[in-house]
C-alpha positions in Angstrom: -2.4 15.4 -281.0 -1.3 18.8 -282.3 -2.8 19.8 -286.0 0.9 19.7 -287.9 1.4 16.6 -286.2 -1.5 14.6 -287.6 -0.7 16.2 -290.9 3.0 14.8 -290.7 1.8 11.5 -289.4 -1.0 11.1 -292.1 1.2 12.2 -295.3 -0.1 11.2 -298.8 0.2 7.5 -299.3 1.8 8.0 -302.7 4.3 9.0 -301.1 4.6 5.9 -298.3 7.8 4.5 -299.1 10.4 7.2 -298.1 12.0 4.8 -296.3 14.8 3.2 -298.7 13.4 0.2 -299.2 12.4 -1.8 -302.3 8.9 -2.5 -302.2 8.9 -4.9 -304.9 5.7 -6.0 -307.3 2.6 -6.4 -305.5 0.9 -9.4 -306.8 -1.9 -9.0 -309.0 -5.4 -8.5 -307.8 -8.0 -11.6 -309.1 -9.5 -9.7 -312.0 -10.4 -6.0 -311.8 -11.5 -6.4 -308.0 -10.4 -7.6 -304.5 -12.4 -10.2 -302.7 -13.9 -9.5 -299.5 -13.2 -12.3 -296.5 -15.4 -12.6 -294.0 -12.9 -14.7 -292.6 -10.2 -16.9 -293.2 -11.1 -20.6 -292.5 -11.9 -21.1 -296.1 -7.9 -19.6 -297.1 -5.7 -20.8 -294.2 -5.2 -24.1 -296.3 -3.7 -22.4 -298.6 -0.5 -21.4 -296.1 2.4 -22.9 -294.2 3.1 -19.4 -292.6 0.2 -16.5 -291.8 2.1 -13.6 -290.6 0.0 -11.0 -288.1 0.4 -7.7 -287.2 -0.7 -6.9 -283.8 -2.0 -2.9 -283.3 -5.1 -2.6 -285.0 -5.3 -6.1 -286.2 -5.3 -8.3 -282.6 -5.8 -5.3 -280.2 -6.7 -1.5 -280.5 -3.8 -0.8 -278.0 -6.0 -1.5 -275.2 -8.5 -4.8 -275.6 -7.9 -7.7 -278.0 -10.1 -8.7 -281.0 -11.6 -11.6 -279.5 -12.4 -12.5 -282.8 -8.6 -12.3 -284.1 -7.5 -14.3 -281.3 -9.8 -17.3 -282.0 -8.7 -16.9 -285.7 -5.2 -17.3 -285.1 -6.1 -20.0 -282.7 -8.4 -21.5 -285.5 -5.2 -21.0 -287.5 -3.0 -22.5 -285.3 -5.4 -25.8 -284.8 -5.1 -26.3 -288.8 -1.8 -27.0 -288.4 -0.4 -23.5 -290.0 2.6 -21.5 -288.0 1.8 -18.6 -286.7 3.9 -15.2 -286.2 3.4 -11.8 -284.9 5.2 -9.2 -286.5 4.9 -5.6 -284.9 7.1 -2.0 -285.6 6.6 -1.9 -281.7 10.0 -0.3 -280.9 10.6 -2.8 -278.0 12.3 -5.8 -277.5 9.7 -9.6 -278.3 9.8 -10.1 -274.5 8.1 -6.7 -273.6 5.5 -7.1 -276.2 4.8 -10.6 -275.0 4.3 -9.1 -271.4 1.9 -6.9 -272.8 0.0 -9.0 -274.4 -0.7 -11.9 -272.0 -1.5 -9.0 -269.6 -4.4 -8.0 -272.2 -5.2 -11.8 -271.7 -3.8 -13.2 -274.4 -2.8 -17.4 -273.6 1.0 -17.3 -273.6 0.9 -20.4 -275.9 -0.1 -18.2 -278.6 2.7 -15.7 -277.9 5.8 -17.7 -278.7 6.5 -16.1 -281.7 7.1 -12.7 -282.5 9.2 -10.1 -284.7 9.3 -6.8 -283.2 10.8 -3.9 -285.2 13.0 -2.4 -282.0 14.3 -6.2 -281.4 15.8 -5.8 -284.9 17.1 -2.2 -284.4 18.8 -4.0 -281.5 20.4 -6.7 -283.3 21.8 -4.1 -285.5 22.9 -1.3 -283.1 24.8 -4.2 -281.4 26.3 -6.0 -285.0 27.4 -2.4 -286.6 27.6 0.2 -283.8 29.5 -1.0 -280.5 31.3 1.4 -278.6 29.6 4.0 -280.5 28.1 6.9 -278.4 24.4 6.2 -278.8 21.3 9.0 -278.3 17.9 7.1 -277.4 15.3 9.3 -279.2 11.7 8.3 -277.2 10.6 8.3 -273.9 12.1 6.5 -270.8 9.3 3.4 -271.2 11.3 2.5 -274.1 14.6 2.1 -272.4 14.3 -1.8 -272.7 15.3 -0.9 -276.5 18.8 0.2 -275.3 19.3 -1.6 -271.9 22.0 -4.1 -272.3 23.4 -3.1 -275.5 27.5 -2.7 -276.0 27.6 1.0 -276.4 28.2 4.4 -274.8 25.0 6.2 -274.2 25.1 9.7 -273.8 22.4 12.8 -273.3 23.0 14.9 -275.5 22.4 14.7 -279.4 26.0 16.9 -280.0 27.8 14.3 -278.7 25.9 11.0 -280.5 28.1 9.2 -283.0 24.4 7.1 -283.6 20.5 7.7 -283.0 18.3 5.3 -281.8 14.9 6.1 -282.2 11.8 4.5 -280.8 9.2 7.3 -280.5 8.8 11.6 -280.5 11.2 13.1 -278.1 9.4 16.4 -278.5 5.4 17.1 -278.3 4.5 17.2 -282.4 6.8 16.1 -285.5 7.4 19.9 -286.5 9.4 20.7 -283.5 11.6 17.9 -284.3 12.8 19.6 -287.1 15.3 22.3 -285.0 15.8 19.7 -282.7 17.6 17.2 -284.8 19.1 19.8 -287.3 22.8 19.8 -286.0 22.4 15.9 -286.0 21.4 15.7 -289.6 24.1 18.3 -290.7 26.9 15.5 -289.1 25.2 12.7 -290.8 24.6 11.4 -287.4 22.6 7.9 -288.9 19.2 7.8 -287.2 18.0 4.1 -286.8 14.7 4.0 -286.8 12.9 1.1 -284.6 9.1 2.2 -285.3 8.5 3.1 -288.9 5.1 3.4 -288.6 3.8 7.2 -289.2 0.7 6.8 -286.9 -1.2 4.4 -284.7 -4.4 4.0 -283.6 -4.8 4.0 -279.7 -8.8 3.1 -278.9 -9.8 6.1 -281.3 -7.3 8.0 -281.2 -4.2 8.7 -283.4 -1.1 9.3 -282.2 2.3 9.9 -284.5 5.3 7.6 -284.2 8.7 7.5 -284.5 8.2 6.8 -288.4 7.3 10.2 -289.1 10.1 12.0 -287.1 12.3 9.3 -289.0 10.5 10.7 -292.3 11.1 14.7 -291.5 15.3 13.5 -290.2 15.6 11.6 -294.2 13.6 14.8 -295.9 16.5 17.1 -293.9 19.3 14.8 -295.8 19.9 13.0 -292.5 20.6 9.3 -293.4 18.4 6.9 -292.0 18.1 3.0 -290.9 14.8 1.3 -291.3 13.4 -1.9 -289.3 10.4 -3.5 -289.4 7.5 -3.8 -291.8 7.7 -2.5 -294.7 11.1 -4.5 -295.4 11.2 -7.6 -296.8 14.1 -8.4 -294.3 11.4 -7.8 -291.6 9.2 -11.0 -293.2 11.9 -13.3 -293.5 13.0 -12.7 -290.0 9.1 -14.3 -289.5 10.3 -16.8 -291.6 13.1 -17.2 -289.2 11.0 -17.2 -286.6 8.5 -19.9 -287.7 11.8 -22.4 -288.3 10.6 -22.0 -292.4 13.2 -20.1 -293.4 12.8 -21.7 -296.7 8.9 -21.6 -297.0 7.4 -20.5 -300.6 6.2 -17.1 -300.8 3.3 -18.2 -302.1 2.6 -20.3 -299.3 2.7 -17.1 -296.8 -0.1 -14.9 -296.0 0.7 -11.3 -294.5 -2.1 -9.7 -292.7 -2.0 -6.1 -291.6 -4.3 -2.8 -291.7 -1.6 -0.6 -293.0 -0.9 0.3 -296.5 2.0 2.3 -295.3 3.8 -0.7 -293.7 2.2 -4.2 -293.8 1.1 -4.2 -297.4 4.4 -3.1 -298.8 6.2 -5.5 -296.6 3.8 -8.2 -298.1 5.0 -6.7 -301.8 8.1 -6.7 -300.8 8.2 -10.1 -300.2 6.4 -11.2 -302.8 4.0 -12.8 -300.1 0.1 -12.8 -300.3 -1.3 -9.8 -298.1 -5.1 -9.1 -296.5 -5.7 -5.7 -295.4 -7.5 -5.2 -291.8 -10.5 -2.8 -293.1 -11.3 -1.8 -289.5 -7.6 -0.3 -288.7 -5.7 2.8 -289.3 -7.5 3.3 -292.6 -11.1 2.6 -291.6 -12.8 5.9 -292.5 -11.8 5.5 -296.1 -12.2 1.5 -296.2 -15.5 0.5 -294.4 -17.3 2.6 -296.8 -16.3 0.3 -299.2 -17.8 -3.0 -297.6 -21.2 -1.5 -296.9 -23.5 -4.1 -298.0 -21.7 -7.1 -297.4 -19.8 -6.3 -301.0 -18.1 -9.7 -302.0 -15.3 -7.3 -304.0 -13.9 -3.8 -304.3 -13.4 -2.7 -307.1 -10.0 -2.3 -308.4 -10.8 1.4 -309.9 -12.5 2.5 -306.3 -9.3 1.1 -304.4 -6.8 3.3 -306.6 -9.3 6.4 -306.8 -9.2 6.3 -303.1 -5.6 5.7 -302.2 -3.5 6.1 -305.4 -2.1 3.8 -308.1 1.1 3.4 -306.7 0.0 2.0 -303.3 0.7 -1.8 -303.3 -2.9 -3.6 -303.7 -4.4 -6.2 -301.0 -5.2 -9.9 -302.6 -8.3 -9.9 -299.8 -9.4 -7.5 -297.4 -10.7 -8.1 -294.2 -13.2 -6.0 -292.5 -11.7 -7.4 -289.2 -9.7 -10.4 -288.4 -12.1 -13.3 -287.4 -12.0 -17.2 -288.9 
């Protein structure tokens, strides 16, 4: 991963939402510090719905959390619904493949949001006919197989973007690439917001921060996925609780670029996976075995304005 890349992918939080999206009020912290779960058998109780994200919460992009999946098992057993919801730019039956190959049971697989499932529903709702340019490698193809429009090669001829991942090698080079694009108002919809993943330990950049640089160069852009609400009440959908409290769902991500605002946007409780994308700055702050972080450390660390976690997690487990 190229230097400008990693700096495009890893952009200030404060700035985290660029994606036109109303984050809406995070709910308040418990006092003036966030409780530290060492699990959560003692909160499950509390839910009808617990929401997951998958990379860096139930797998590293290679092995599963053995402890995640006897959590959500655990969860499961309790009686509580269970969904994934991933900004994996592929279609749920993809993802589902990938995971019971990781080892995953299936029975635990049965339901699952994916962000480039959703920027297939609406490619095929607002865009048939329309001459469509896939932005991301040939592995994502399953993104635009079977959809009613004209795919073409070339980005002078696209009437829409599709993007699941980098076309070129770094974010930067992106920038010439997709100029003529952005000068048409060529909409880019984007089916991975997320800036950056975590693949064993390394980061990689994703289509989120290309979709960033095409909205900085006034090109207009479609979001899916985490961090819109829409994306949790498509879980909602999911679970057959379309109705279900907000208060009575629990989000659980390691993002504060994606799963925590989802989880604000919402207005659904969220726990933040200390041991994901944002470990080097959170760990630190469990050393000890901590029952809280403070409030003041959390903002110092990663700004005001970033929506604040009711628990964190230093990994999932029950």
């Amino acid at each position: 991963m190229s230097e400008s890349s990693r700096r495009s992918a890893t952009a200030s939080l404060s700035t985290v939402s660029s994606s036109p999206v109303d984050t809406g009020t995070p709910l308040p912290p418990r006092g003036g510090a966030i409780p530290v779960w060492t699990g959560i058998a003692g909160q499950v109780e509390r839910f009808d719905l617990v929401v997951c994200d998958l990379w860096g919460v139930m797998h590293d992009g290679r092995h599963l959390s053995e402890n995640a999946v006897h959590a959500i098992q655990k969860t499961r057993d309790a009686g509580v619904r269970t969904v994934f919801l991933t900004n994996a730019p592929r279609p749920r039956f993809e993802v589902r493949a990938m995971l019971e190959k990781m080892g995953l049971d299936p029975a635990l697989t049965d339901r699952i949001v994916t962000s480039g499932g959703l920027a297939r529903d609406r490619a095929r709702a607002a865009y048939r006919d329309a001459r469509l340019y896939h932005l991301g490698p040939a592995q994502d193809r399953a993104t635009i197989d079977g959809l009613p429009v004209r795919e073409v090669d070339s980005l002078h001829e696209a009437e829409v973007i599709l993007a699941t991942h980098l076309e070129v090698d770094g974010v930067d080079a992106h920038r010439a690439y997709l100029r003529g694009a952005a000068e048409r108002g060529v909409p880019l919809l984007c089916a991975n917001p997320d800036r950056i993943v975590g693949h064993g330990e390394t980061l990689y950049p994703c289509a989120g921060a290309v979709a960033d640089l095409y909205a900085e160069m006034g090109g207009p852009v479609e979001w899916f996925g985490k961090p819109l609400k829409s994306a949790v009440s498509a879980c909602m959908a999911e679970a057959s609780l379309p109705t279900v409290p907000a208060d009575r769902v629990l989000l659980i991500g390691d993002s504060l670029q994606t799963d925590l605002p989802a989880a604000a946007a919402a207005g659904v409780e969220g726990a933040l996976v200390a041991a994901g994308i944002h470990g080097r700055d959170l760990m630190p702050l469990l050393e000890g075995g901590m029952p809280q972080v403070p409030l003041d450390r959390f903002c110092a660390l990663f700004g005001a304005c970033v929506p604040v976690p009711q628990a964190i997690l230093p990994g999932l487990s029950w």
